[in-house]
C-alpha positions, 0 to 999 in steps of 0.5 A, a space after each residue: 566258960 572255965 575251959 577256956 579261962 582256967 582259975 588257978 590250978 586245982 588238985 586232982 589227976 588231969 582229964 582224959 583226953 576226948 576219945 582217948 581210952 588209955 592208949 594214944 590220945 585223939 584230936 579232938 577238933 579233928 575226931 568230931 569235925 565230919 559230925 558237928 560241922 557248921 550249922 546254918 545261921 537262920 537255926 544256929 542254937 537248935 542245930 547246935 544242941 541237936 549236933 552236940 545231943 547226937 554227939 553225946 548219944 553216939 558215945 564219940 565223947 565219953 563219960 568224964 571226957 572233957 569237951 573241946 574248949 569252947 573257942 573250938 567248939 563254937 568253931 567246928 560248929 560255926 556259932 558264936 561263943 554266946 549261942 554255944 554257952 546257951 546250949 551248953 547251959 541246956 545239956 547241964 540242965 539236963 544232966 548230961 554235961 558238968 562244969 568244973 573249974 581249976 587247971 583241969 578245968 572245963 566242960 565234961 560229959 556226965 555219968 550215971 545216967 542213960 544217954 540213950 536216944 528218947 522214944 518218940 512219944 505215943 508211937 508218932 512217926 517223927 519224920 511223917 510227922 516232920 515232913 508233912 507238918 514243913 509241907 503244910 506250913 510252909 503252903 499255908 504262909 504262901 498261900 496266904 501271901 499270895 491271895 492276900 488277906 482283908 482287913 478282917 482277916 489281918 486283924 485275926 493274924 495280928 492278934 494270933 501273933 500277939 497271943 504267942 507274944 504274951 503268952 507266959 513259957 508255960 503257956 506257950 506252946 497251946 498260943 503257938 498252935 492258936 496261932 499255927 491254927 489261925 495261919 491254915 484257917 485264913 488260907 480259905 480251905 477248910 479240908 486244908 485247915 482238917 488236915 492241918 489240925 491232925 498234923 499238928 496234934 501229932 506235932 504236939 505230942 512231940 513237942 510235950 516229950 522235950 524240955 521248953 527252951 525259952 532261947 528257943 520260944 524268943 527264936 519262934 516269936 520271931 520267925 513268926 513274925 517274919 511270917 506274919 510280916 511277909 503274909 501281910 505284905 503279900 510276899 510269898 516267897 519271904 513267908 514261905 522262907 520264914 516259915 521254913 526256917 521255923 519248920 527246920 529250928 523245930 525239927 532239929 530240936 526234936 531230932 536232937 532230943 528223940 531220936 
């Protein structure tokens, strides 16, 4: 990024300082570290944007502060300087973060819009709905594995999971709940798959009061096929693992987003 490889010197007075207002400046690193923290590997690019959203909403970096250069971001949050350009490309796309080149140069929290945190749409309680969408889940995919599927069975999973494959960003999500679906149909109670529908419903009207992100949708695709791979195998405990890990990347998208 051009914070960490200026071009050469550009006119205009050099930026702020993170958390300095005119007085003595503040460490950076040092300021922001207790809030970003290293995030866990298995969700790196949702936990990274929901720490850095949080941090912005906060007002801990304010409008026209400079971020840290990315060397030290990506340090304080423990992910790859690749993963962190891709969240930070997202907050540009928002609006919320602006690029500048020269000697001054660098990443900077944008002005003029509100920064405040996003309602949870429809009136959903997102950590009901959070909650219980990770409890269902997760006892679907074990479930799943531990009674074992027949060939019938397996075929409608393979072709679910293929679904979301194919499925074009616009599409996504609605092959995402097929297959979700698809997952609490062949765990063989139906009250199971009611409750499940209602919990995703919900889910939905979360998911449609934040941007697709396709670094996100190829991190899905993924973890549902670890889930898939594990039910078919009969290993409870790795689809209930995978399955986790999916439930988590989720929350902390719309926990950075909406609240």
């Amino acid at each position: 990024m051009h914070g960490d490889d200026p071009a050469p010197a550009a006119p205009g007075p050099p930026p702020r300082p993170v958390g300095s207002s005119g007085g003595e400046p503040v460490d950076a690193p040092t300021g922001l570290a207790a809030l970003l923290g290293p995030v866990r590997a298995d969700s790196g690019f949702e936990e990274a944007l929901e720490r850095l959203l949080r941090t912005l909403r906060l007002g801990l970096v304010a409008a026209g502060e400079r971020l840290p250069p990315e060397r030290e971001l990506a340090g304080l949050l423990g992910v790859s300087r690749a993963t962190l350009r891709e969240v930070l490309e997202v907050l540009r796309s928002q609006g919320l973060v602006v690029s500048r080149r020269g000697r001054y140069g660098g990443t900077f929290v944008a002005g003029g819009h509100d920064r405040g945190a996003g309602a949870p749409p429809g009136g959903v309680d997102m950590a009901d709905t959070l909650r219980l969408r990770e409890v269902l889940d997760v006892g679907v995919a074990e479930l799943c594995a531990a009674q074992g599927l027949g060939d019938e069975e397996a075929g409608r999973l393979r072709a679910a999971l293929a679904g979301t494959a194919a499925a074009a960003p616009g599409e996504y999500r609605r092959a995402d709940t097929r297959f979700h679906l698809t997952l609490a149909a062949l765990a063989g109670s139906p009250s199971l798959s009611a409750h499940y529908a209602q919990a995703r419903a919900s889910l939905n009207v979360l998911l449609d009061g934040i941007p697709l992100l396709e670094r996100n949708l190829e991190h899905s695709q993924r973890q549902h096929a670890r889930v898939v791979t594990a039910v078919l195998a009969g290993d409870a405990r790795a689809a209930g693992d995978a399955m986790r890990e999916h439930c988590a990347g989720t929350a902390a998208l719309l926990r950075g987003f909406l609240t």
